[in-house]
C-alpha positions in Angstrom: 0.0 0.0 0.0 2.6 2.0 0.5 4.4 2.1 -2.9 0.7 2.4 -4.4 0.1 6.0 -2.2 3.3 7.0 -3.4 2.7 6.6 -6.7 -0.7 8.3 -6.8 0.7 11.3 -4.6 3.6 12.0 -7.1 1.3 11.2 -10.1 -1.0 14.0 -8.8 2.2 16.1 -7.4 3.5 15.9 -11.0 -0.5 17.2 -12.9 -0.5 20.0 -10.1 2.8 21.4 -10.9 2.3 20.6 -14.5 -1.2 22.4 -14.8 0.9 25.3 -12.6 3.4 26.0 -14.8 0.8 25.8 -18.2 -1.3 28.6 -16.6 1.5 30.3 -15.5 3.1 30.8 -18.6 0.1 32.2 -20.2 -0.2 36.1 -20.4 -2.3 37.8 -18.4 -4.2 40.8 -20.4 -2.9 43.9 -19.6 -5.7 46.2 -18.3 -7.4 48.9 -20.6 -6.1 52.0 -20.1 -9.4 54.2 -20.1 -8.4 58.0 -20.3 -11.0 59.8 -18.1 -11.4 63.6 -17.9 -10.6 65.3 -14.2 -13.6 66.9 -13.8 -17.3 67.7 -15.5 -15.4 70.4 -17.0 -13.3 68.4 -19.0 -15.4 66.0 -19.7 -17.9 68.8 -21.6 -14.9 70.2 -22.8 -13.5 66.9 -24.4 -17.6 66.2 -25.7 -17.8 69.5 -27.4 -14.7 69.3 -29.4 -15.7 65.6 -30.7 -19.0 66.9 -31.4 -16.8 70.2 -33.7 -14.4 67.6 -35.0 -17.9 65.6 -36.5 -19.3 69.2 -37.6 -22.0 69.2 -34.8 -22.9 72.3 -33.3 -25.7 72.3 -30.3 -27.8 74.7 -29.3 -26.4 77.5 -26.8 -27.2 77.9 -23.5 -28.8 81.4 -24.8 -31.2 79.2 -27.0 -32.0 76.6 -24.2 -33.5 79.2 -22.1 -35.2 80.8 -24.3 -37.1 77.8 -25.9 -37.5 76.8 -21.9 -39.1 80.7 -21.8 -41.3 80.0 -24.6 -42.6 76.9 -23.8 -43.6 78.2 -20.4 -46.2 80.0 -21.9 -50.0 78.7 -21.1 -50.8 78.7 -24.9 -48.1 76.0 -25.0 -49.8 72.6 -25.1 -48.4 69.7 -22.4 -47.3 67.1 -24.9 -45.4 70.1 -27.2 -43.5 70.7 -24.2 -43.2 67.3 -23.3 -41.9 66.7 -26.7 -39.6 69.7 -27.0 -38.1 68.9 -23.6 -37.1 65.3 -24.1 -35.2 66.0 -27.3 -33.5 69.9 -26.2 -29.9 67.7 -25.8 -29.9 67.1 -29.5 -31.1 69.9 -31.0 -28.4 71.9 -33.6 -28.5 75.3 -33.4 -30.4 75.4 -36.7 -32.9 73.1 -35.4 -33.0 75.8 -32.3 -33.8 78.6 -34.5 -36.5 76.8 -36.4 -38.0 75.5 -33.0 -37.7 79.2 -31.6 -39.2 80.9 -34.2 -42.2 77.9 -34.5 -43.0 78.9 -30.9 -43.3 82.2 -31.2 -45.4 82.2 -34.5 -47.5 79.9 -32.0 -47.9 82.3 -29.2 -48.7 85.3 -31.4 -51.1 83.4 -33.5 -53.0 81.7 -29.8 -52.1 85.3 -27.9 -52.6 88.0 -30.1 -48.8 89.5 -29.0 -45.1 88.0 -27.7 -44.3 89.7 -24.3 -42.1 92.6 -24.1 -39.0 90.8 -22.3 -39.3 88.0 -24.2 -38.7 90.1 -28.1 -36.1 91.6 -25.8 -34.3 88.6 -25.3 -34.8 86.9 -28.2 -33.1 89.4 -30.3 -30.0 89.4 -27.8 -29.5 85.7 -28.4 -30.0 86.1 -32.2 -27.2 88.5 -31.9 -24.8 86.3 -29.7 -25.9 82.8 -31.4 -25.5 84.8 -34.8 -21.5 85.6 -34.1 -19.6 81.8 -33.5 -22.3 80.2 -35.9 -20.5 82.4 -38.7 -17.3 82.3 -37.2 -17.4 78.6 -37.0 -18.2 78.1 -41.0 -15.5 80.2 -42.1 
């Protein structure tokens, strides 16, 4: 019995160390190197010149309020907010425009007049909005 445990223990002594060294020869993966921004900053940063680089220009903070503005009006049905709001993050500036001036058309037509502040602002943002749009295409 004792020549038969022997051989079993070095049988299995000699697998062990020979499934040891197989797995230990094979390469390990190196770990993905994944190159995060610092901060929120960079990260929007980093976004909007990918977004440049494809020729993708979104809408300006300027424009966001203002369609936010607009579509606080009461002549403003719920699902045309609801709708306008889901999609704001991919709206183009064009798109912004067209969607501003839709609204307004709507609230004139439903309200007989557009509120003072809100011409006012409106033609401030199509000034600012007006100047990197043309600066961007040349």
């Amino acid at each position: 019995m004792d020549t038969f445990e022997k051989t079993s223990d070095s049988k299995i002594k000699n697998k062990v160390e020979s499934y040891d060294i197989a797995h230990s020869e094979k390469s390990t993966p190196a770990p993905m190197q994944v190159s995060r921004p610092a901060t929120a900053a960079e990260a929007v940063a980093a976004k909007n010149a990918a977004d440049a680089a494809a020729g993708v220009v979104y809408l300006s903070d300027l424009q966001r309020e203002l369609i936010m503005l607009l579509l606080n009006n009461s002549v403003v049905s719920r699902s045309a907010k609801l709708s306008y709001l889901l999609n704001i993050n991919r709206v183009t500036r064009e798109r912004a425009e067209i969607s501003i001036t839709r609204l307004i058309k709507t609230i004139t037509e439903l309200k007989g007049d557009l509120p003072a502040d809100l011409a006012e602002r409106r033609a401030a943002i199509a000034a600012e909005v007006a100047q990197p749009v043309e600066s961007a295409a040349a």
